[in-house]
C-alpha positions as CSV (number, residue, x, y, z in Angstrom):
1,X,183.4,23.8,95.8
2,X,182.3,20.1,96.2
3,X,181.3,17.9,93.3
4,X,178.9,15.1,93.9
5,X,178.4,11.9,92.1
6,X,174.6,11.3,91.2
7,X,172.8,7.7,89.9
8,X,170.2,8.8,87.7
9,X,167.3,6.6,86.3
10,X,164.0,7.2,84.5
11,X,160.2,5.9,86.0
12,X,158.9,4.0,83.7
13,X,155.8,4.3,85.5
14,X,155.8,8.3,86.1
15,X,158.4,9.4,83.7
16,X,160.5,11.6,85.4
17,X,163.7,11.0,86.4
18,X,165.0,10.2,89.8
19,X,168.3,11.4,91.3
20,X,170.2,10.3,94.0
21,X,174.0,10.9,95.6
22,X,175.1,7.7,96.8
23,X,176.0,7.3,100.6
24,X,174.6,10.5,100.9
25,X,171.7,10.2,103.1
26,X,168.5,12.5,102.0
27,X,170.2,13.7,98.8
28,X,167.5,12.2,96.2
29,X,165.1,14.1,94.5
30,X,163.0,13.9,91.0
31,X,161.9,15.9,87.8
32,X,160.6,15.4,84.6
33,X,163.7,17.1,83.2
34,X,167.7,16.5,83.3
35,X,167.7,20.4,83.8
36,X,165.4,20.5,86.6
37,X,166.9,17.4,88.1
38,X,170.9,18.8,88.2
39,X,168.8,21.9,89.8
40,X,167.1,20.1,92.3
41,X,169.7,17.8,93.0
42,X,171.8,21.2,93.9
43,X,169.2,22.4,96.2
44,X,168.8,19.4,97.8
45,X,172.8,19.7,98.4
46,X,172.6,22.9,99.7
47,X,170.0,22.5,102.4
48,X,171.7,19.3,103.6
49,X,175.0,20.8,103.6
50,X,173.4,23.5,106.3
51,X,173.8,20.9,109.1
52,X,177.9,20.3,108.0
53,X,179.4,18.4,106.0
54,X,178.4,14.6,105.6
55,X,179.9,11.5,106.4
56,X,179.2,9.6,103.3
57,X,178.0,6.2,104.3
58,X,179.5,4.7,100.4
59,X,181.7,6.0,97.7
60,X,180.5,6.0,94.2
61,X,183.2,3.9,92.3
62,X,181.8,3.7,88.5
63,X,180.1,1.2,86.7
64,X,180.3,-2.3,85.1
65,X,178.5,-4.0,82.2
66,X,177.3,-7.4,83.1
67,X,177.3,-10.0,80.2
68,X,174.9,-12.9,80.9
69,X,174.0,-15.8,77.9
């Protein structure tokens, strides 16, 4: 069992929400649910996963707040 970090953020414009794994090229999908997302997301995975395993291009490291006056 892997576990993969995703960035998710909301469309203003459409709103659904839009998934990605970073470094991991293809893995991005979108849904108009977190539920449907994280399933998606999963599927998306899986199919990429059928030609091996990746060689993630980044490594998801966390996140900072940025303060600006």
């Amino acid at each position: 069992m892997k576990i993969y970090t995703a960035i998710i953020e909301k469309c203003h414009d459409t709103g659904l929400y839009v998934g990605f794994i970073p470094g991991f090229k293809g893995a991005h999908t979108q849904a108009a649910s977190l539920d449907e997302l994280n399933k998606n997301l999963r599927e998306v995975i899986e199919m990429l996963l059928e030609d091996g395993e990746p060689i993630l291009d980044t490594e998801f490291i966390g996140t900072q707040n940025v303060v600006v006056a």
